[in-house]
VOKOLNU-470351 format. One record per residue (C-alpha): x, y, z; residue number from 1. Coordinates in steps of 0.5 Angstrom, whole numbers, plus 500, padded with zeros to 3 digits. Last residue first. Example, Ala and Ser with C-alpha at 12.3 -4.5 7.8 and 13.67 -1.06 7.14 Angstrom:
// residues 2
[rec [527,498,514],2]
[rec [525,491,516],1]
//
This chain:
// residues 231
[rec [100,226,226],231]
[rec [102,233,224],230]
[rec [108,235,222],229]
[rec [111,240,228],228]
[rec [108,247,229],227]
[rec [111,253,229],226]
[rec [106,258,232],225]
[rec [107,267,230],224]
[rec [105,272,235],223]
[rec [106,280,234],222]
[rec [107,279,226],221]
[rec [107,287,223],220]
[rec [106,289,216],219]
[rec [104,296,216],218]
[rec [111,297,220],217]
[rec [115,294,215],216]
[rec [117,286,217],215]
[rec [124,284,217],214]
[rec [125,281,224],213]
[rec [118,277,224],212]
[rec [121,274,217],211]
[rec [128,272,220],210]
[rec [125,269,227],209]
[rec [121,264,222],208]
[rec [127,262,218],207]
[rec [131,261,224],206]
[rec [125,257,227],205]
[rec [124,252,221],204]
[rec [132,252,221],203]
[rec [131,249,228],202]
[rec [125,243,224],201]
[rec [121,242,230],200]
[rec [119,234,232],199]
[rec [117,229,228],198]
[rec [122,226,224],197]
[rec [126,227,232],196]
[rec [122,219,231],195]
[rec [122,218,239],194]
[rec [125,213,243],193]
[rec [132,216,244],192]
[rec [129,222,247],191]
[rec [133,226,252],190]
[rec [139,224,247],189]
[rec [136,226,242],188]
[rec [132,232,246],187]
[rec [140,234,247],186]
[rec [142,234,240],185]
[rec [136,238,238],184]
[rec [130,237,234],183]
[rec [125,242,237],182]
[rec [120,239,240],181]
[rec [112,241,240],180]
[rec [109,248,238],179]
[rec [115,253,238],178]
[rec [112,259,240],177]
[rec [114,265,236],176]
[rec [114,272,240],175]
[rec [113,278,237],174]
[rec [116,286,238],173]
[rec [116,291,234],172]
[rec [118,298,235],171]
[rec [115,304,232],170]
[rec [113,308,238],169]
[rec [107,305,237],168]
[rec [108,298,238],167]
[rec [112,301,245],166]
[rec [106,300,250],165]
[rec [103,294,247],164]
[rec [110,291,246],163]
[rec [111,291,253],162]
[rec [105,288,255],161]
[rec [106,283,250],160]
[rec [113,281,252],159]
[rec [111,280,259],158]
[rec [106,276,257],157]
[rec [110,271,253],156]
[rec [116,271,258],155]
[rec [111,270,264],154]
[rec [108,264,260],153]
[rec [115,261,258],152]
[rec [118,261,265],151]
[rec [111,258,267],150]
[rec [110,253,263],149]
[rec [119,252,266],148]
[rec [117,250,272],147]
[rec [110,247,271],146]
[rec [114,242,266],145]
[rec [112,235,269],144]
[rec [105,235,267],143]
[rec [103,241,262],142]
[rec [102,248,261],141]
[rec [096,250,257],140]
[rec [100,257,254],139]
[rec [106,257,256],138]
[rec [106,250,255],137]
[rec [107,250,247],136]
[rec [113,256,248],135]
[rec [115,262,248],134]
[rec [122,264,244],133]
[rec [122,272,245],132]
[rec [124,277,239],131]
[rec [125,285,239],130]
[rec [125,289,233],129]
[rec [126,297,232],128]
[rec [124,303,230],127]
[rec [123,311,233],126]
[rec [131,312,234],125]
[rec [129,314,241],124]
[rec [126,308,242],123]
[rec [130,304,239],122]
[rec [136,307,244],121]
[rec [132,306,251],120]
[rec [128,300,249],119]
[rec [136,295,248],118]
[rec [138,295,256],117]
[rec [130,293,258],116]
[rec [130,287,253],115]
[rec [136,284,255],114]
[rec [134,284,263],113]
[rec [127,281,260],112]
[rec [129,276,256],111]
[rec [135,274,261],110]
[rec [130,274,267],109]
[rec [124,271,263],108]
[rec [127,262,261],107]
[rec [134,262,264],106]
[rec [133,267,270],105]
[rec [125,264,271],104]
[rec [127,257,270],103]
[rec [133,257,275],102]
[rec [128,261,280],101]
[rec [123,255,279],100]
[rec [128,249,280],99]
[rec [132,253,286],98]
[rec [124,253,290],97]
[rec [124,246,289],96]
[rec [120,241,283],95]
[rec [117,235,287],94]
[rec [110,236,288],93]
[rec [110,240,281],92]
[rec [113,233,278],91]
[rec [119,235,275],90]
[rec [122,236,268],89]
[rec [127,243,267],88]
[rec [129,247,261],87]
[rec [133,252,258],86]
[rec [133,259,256],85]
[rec [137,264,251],84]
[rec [134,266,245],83]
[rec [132,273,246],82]
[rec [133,276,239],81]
[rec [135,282,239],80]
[rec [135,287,233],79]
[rec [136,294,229],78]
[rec [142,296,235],77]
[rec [147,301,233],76]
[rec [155,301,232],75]
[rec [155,294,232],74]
[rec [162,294,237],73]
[rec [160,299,241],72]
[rec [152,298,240],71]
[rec [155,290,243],70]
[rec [160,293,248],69]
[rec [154,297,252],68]
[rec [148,291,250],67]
[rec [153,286,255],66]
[rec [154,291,259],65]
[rec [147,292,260],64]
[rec [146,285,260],63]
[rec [151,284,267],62]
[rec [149,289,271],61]
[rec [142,285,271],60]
[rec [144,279,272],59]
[rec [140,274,268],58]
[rec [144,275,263],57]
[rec [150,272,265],56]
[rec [155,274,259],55]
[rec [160,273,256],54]
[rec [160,277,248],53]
[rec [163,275,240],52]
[rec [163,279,235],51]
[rec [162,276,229],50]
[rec [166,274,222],49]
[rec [170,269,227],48]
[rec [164,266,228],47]
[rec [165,257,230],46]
[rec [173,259,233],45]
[rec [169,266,237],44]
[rec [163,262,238],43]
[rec [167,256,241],42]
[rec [171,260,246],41]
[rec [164,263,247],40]
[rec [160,258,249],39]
[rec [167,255,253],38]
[rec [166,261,257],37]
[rec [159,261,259],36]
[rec [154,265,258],35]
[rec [154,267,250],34]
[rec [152,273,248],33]
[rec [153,273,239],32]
[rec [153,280,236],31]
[rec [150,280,230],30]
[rec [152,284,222],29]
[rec [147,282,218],28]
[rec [147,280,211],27]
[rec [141,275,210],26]
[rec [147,269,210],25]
[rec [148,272,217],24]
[rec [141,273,219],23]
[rec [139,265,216],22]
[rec [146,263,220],21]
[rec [146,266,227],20]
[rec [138,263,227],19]
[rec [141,256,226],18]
[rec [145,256,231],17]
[rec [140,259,236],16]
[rec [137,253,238],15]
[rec [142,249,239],14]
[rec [146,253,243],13]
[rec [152,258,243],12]
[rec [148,263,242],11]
[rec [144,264,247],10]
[rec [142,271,246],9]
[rec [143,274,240],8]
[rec [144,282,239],7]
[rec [143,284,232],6]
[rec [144,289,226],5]
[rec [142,291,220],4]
[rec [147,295,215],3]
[rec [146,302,214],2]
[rec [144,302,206],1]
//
């Protein structure tokens, strides 16, 4: 059998860690797109056995060639798992012009970029599978976060509208939504208070991420919740 492939976005964070080592434990071979160049420095030392890629992907140019050397270097193309994002907290009367662009090239603009660079080739190969990270505020937004709410509800429509137009055509296309804090080093660090007992467990998402990307056709998950412990 062709060996699985794919394109990870955000991979030098936290977030995506996890992922790159349930799809390479599961055999796959990645190509791991990092923005800057100490991620990638740190990926090429961390992941020698992948191919490592810079690039802004909120920059139009820049994902396509991104995606170019990535099929160069993998050969094909089974996956990407847009996992690149960030996040932003301000109050709606305070939050600037700049912060909402941020949010939209880091959280919807990266996704939507890469996604556009990987449809053509799945398509004409007939399969395919594509992964956004949504988040809990992008469906009821939140005090504080309206920026990056509405980052995460663009990204989370988006994806939709397009898997309604290539699910037939054999692609895949799911979003899993993160319902509450993530365990990360940063939402520590935010959070020195809160028990990170009581947050998203990464690998709970990597192991989610991998069972959206190996479903058959007749077994599709469009949409998938990764809830925290309950109260």
């Amino acid at each position: 059998m062709t060996q699985k492939t794919a394109i990870v976005t955000g991979a030098s964070g936290a977030i995506a860690a996890p992922i790159i080592d349930a799809f390479a434990k599961a055999g796959w071979k990645l190509a791991l797109v990092a923005r800057s160049q100490t991620g990638v420095e740190r990926l090429k030392n961390s992941r020698p056995d992948q191919l490592v890629l810079q690039a802004d992907l909120a920059d139009d140019a820049q994902a396509r060639r991104a995606v170019s050397e990535a099929r160069e270097g993998l050969g094909h193309i089974d996956a990407l798992l847009n996992i690149a994002g960030g996040f932003d907290m301000s109050a709606a009367a305070d939050t600037s012009p700049e912060q909402l662009d941020a949010q939209m090239a880091i959280n919807f603009h990266t996704a939507f970029n890469a996604s556009r660079a990987v449809l053509a080739t799945m398509l004409e190969r007939g399969e395919g599978f594509i992964l956004g990270i949504g988040a809990a505020a992008a469906f009821d937004g939140g005090g504080q976060v309206g920026a990056y709410a509405a980052s995460k509800a663009a990204l989370t429509v988006w994806m939709k509208s397009m898997a309604a137009e290539v699910a037939p055509r054999g692609l895949c296309v799911s979003m899993l939504h993160p319902m509450g804090a993530v365990d990360t080093p940063s939402n520590r660090e935010a959070m020195p208070d809160s028990d990170p007992q009581s947050w998203v467990d990464p690998a709970e998402i990597a192991a989610t991420a991998l069972h959206l990307a190996t479903r058959g056709r007749r077994g599709q998950v469009p949409e998938a919740k990764v809830y925290p412990p309950a109260a």
